[in-house]
C-alpha positions, 0 to 999 in steps of 0.5 A: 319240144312243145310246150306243156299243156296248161289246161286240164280235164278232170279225170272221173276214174282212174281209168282215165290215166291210162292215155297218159302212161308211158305205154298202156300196160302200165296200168296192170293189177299190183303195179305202181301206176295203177295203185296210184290212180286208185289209191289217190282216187279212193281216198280223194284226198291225201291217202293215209299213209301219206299223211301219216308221214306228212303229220311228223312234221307240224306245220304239214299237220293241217294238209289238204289236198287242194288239187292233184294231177296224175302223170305230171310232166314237168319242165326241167328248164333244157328243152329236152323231154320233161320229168312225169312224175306220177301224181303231183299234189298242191296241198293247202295249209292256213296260209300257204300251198305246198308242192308234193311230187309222189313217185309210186312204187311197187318191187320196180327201182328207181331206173339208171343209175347216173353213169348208165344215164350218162354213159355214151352221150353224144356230142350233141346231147343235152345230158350234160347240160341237164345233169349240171342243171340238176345237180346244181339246183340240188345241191349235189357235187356232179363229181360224185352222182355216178353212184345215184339214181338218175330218177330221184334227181329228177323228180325232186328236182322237179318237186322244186321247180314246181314250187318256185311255178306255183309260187310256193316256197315248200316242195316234197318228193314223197316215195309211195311205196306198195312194196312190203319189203320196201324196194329201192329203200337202199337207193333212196337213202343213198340219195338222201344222205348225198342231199344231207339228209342222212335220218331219211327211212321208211315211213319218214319225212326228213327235212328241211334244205332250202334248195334255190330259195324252196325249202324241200323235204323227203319222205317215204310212204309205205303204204303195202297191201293188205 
């Protein structure tokens, strides 16, 4: 796999993320890829509702965002195709940067559980490798993810690695939610309570765990439409 790109262009409109989606109908009215771009653009910087959650936690409470990246591709260390999350933040505190992974979401789920990710891999698959990789920087028993989202271990998995790259020792992985009825909350809280993090809801940061030398945090925006 090629490396990662490195260097960046700034984005001037929200538009801009369009080359970098999955497929260009992503960026649909009311779907999550663009309600990020806009969001995050408008507010250009950490939007509202987000920082209504990070503010539960005192020392978030003089959060800035220093950088933001949109479809962030992030190694997981196997070679194999990388976590893009859908907006990485760096935020800056008085002596320190913190690593927030913001996954959007609007009424969609949180993908493949685990055994459908899993399911009939081949010989030559790296997919073991991966989710013994994940589940060991995550703290989780593999004998017992089947039931979980394979999304939510990547992408806070994710959340981690980039800290330890930035050399920053906090890392969240932050639901953005556009939904009013919440969608995918069950499987969220499912997984938060595998972490040990049983308290985890919406509108609610929980935490910390240290998860290999990073102290992690999970939290859930909901941010709906007017």
């Amino acid at each position: 796999m090629a490396a990662i790109p490195r260097l960046h262009l700034p984005m001037r409109a929200p538009t801009d993320v369009i080359p970098h989606l999955g497929a260009p109908h992503h960026y649909k009215e009311g779907r999550s890829a663009r309600l990020i771009a806009e969001t995050w653009f408008k507010a250009n910087s950490v939007p509202e509702a987000v920082l209504t959650v990070l503010n539960q936690v005192p020392c978030f409470t003089e959060a800035e965002l220093v950088d933001a990246f949109l479809e962030r591709c992030i190694e997981l260390g196997d070679g194999a195709k990388p976590s893009q999350t859908d907006l990485l933040a760096v935020l800056g505190l008085p002596d320190a940067l913190v690593i927030m992974a913001v996954e959007g979401k609007v009424d969609e789920s949180f993908g493949e559980l685990v055994s459908e990710w899993s399911d009939g891999a081949s010989p030559k698959s790296k997919k073991p490798e991966r989710l013994k990789r994940l589940t060991t920087t995550l703290g989780l028993d593999i004998r017992t993810v089947a039931p979980l989202r394979y999304q939510l271990l990547h992408r806070t998995a994710s959340a981690i690695y980039e800290a330890q790259r930035y050399r920053s020792k906090t890392a969240i992985m932050m639901v953005h939610s556009f939904d009013a009825r919440n969608a995918g909350l069950a499987d969220f809280k499912l997984f938060a309570v595998e972490m040990g993090l049983p308290e985890a809801d919406a509108g609610r940061v929980v935490g910390p765990i240290t998860r290999e030398g990073v102290s992690l945090y999970l939290g859930w925006a909901a941010d709906p439409p007017v």
